[in-house]
C-alpha positions, 0 to 999 in steps of 0.5 A: 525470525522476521524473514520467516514471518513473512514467508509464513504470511505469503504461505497464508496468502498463497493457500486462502486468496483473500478477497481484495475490495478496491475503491482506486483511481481510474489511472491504475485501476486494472494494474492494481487489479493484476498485481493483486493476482500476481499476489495472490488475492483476488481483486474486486474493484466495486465503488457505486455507493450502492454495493459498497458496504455490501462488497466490503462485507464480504471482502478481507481487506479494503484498500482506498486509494485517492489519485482520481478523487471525486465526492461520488467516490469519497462517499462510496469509500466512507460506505466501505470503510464504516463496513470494514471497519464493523467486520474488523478487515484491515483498511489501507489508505493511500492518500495520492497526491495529499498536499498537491491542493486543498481538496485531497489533503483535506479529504486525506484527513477526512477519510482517517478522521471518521474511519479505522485505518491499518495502514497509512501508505503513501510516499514521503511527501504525502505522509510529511503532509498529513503528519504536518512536517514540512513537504512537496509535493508536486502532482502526485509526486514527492519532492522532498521532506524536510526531517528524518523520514523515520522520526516522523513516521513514527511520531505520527503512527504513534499519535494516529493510532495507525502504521504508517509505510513510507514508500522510497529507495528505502521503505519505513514501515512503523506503527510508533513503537515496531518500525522496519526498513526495507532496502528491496526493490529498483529504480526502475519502479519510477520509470511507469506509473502507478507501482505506488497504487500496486504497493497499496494493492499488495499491502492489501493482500498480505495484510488481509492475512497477517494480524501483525499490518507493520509486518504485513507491509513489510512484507508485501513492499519486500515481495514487491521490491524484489519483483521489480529487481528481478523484472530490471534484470531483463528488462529492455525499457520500462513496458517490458519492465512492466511486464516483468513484474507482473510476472515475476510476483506472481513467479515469487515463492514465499521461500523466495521472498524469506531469501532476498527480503532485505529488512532491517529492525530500527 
């Protein structure tokens, strides 16, 4: 039932091409840009204070990532967030490299103190650190959480209000009370930067039309895990893997994805 649910939502996302307002890190920028494409949204990476709230009106989902975190930038995401918060758009949060200093953690929080966030994805270390669970996190990497990922994500989903998507060999997707595993995707996903930001940009895409964020995220990690399985298979190192990627997203059916999404229900 739950795989044609998510075929059904890549379907929607094929058929309307959501609007996708970005407020992301200069790093991954146009990649984020490319995977939503590949997706099939449309992206638009718009972050002067100035038209914020006026992109983010007419966009169908936010996505705000913190890896290259400034105030200028922090002010243009609360902008866009109280707008697509008024207009009832999903906002996704990733909060990178939350728990590496003082200054992101705490604007991590800042930013899902004062906005209403849909989901909350980032890596176990960075999700442990906002939950308040014991973390490392090194950079913008993660290197370990003490405790069941599982446990903790959905005690802290349940007590946010918010789903929460733990990036990892096996991603969890839970809102505290509907928690999904999903087994897709390759170790060959660690080898570039900035498939943690691309996940985020397609968790966009697929919640901007999907009701349901802990099946849309699903969704989209599953439709992204099964791009980077396929784009391993041929791939001679990690720029051709890359490249791959990108095309075999944007190559994915959504009969594809009903067939190789490796879900499971907790």
């Amino acid at each position: 039932m739950k795989k044609q649910q998510i075929a059904d939502i890549f379907a929607r996302v094929r058929e309307k091409r959501p609007l996708v307002h970005h407020i992301t890190n200069y790093v991954t920028v146009n990649d984020c840009a490319n995977i939503t494409l590949a997706a099939g949204g449309a992206p638009v990476m718009a972050d002067a204070a100035d038209e914020v709230a006026e992109m983010a009106a007419i966009a169908n989902a936010l996505v705000l990532n913190i890896g290259t975190l400034n105030r200028v930038q922090v002010e243009s995401m609360e902008l866009a967030g109280s707008m697509a918060n008024e207009r009832k758009i999903p906002v996704i949060l990733d909060p990178v490299g939350a728990g590496a200093t003082q200054y992101r953690t705490k604007t991590a929080q800042r930013l899902l103190d004062r906005l209403d966030i849909a989901v909350l994805k980032g890596n176990a270390g960075e999700i442990g650190v906002l939950a308040g669970a014991e973390a490392n996190v090194r950079g913008v990497d993660s290197h370990g959480l003490s405790g069941d990922p599982v446990t903790i994500a959905q005690e802290y989903a349940g007590a946010a209000g918010l789903t929460v998507a733990i990036s990892g060999a096996t991603d969890v997707i839970t809102d505290g009370k509907h928690t999904l595993l999903v087994e897709n995707g390759h170790p060959m996903m660690g080898t570039i930067s900035g498939t943690g930001c691309m996940a985020a940009s397609v968790t966009g895409v697929f919640a901007a039309e999907s009701k349901d964020p802990v099946l849309a995220a699903a969704a989209a990690f599953a439709a992204f895990g099964i791009a980077g399985e396929r784009s391993a298979a041929s791939a001679r190192g990690p720029g051709s893997f890359k490249k791959g990627l990108f095309d075999e997203l944007a190559n994915l059916t959504p009969e594809d994805l009903a067939r190789a999404a490796r879900m499971k229900t907790v």
